[in-house]
Chimera marker file (.cmm) of the C-alpha trace (Angstrom):
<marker_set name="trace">
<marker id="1" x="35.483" y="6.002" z="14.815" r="1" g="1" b="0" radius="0.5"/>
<marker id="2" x="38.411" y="8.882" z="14.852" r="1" g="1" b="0" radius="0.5"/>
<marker id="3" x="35.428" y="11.177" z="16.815" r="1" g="1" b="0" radius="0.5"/>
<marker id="4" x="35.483" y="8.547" z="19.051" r="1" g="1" b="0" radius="0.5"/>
<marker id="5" x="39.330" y="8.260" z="19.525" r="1" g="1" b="0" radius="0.5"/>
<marker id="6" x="39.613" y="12.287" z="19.591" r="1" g="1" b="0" radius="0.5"/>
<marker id="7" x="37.549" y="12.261" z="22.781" r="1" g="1" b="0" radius="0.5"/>
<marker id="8" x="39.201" y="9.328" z="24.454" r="1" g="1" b="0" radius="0.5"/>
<marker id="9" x="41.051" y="11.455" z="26.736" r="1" g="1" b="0" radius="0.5"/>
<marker id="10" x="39.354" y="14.450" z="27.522" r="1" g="1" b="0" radius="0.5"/>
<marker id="11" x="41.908" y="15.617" z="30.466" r="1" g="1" b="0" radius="0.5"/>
<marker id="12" x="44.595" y="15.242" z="27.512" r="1" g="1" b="0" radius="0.5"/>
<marker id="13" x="42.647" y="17.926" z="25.869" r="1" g="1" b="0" radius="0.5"/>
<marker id="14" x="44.817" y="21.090" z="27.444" r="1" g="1" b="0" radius="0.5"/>
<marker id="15" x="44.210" y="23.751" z="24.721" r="1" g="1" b="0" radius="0.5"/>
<marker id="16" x="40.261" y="23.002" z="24.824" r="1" g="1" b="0" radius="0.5"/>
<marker id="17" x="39.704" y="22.317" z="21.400" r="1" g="1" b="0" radius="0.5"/>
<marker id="18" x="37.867" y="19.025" z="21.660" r="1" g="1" b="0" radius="0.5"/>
<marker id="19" x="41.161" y="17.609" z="20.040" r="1" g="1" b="0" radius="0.5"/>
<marker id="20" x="43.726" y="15.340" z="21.734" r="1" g="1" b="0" radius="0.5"/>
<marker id="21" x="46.682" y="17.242" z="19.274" r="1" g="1" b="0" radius="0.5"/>
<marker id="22" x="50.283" y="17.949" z="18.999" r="1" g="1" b="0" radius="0.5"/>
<marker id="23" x="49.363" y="21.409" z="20.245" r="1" g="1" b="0" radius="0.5"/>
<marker id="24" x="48.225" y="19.513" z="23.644" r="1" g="1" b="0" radius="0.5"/>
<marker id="25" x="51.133" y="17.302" z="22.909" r="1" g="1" b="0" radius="0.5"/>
<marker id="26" x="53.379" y="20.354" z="22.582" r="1" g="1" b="0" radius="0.5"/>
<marker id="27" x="52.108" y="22.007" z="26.035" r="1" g="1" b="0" radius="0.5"/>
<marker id="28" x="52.822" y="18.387" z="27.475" r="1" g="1" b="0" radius="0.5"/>
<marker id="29" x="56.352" y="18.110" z="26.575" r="1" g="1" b="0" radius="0.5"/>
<marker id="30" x="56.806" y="21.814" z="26.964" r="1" g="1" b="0" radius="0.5"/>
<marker id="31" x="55.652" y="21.890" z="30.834" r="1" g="1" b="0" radius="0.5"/>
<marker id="32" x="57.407" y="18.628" z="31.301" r="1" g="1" b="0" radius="0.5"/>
<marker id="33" x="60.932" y="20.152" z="30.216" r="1" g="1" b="0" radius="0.5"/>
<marker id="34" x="60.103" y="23.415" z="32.451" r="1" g="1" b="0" radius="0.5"/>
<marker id="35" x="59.516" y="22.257" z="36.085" r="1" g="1" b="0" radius="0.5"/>
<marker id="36" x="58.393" y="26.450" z="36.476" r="1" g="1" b="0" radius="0.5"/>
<marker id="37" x="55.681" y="25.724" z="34.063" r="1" g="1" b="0" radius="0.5"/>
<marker id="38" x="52.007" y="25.101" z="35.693" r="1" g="1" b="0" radius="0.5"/>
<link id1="1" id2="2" r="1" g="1" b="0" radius="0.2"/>
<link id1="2" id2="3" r="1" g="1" b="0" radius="0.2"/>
<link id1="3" id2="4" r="1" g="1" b="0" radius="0.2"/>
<link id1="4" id2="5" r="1" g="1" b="0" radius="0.2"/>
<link id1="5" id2="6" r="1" g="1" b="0" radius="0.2"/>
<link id1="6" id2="7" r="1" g="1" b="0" radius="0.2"/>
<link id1="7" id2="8" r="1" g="1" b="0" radius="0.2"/>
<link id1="8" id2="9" r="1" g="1" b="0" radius="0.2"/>
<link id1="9" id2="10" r="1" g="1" b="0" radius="0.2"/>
<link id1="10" id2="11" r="1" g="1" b="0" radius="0.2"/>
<link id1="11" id2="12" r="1" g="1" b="0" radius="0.2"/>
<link id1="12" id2="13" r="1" g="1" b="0" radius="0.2"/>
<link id1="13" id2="14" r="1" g="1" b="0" radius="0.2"/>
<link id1="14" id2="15" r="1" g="1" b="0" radius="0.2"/>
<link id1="15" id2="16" r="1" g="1" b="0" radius="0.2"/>
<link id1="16" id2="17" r="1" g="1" b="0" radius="0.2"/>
<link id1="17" id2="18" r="1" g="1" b="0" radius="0.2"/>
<link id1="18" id2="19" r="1" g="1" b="0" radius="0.2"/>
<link id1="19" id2="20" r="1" g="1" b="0" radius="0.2"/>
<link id1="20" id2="21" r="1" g="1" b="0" radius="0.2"/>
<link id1="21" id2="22" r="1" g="1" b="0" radius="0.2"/>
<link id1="22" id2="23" r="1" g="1" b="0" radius="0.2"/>
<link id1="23" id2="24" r="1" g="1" b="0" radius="0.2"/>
<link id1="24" id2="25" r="1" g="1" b="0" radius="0.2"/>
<link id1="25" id2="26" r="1" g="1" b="0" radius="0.2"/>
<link id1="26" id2="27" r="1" g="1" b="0" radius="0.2"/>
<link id1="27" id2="28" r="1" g="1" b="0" radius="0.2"/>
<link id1="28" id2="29" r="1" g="1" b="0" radius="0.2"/>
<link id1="29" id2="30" r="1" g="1" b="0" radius="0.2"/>
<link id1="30" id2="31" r="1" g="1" b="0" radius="0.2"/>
<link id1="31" id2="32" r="1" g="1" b="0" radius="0.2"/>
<link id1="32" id2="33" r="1" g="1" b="0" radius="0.2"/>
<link id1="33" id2="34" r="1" g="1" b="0" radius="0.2"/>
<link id1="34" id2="35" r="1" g="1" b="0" radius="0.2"/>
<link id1="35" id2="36" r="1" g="1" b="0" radius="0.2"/>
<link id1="36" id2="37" r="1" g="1" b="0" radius="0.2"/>
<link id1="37" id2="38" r="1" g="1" b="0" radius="0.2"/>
</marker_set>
């Protein structure tokens, strides 16, 4: 059930799209490699 799977992690969900992406994914290694970033 990829619905299912897409919603597994709603606080993974940064960009508020319903999707658990590689634009969250991006934002996630993005704000990991700048400690400035919150």
């Amino acid at each position: 059930d990829s619905k299912h799977f897409k919603r597994w992690n709603p606080a993974a969900d940064l960009d508020q799209d319903g999707d658990v992406d590689l634009a969250d994914l991006k934002i996630v290694i993005t704000s990991l490699l700048d400690p400035d970033c919150r």
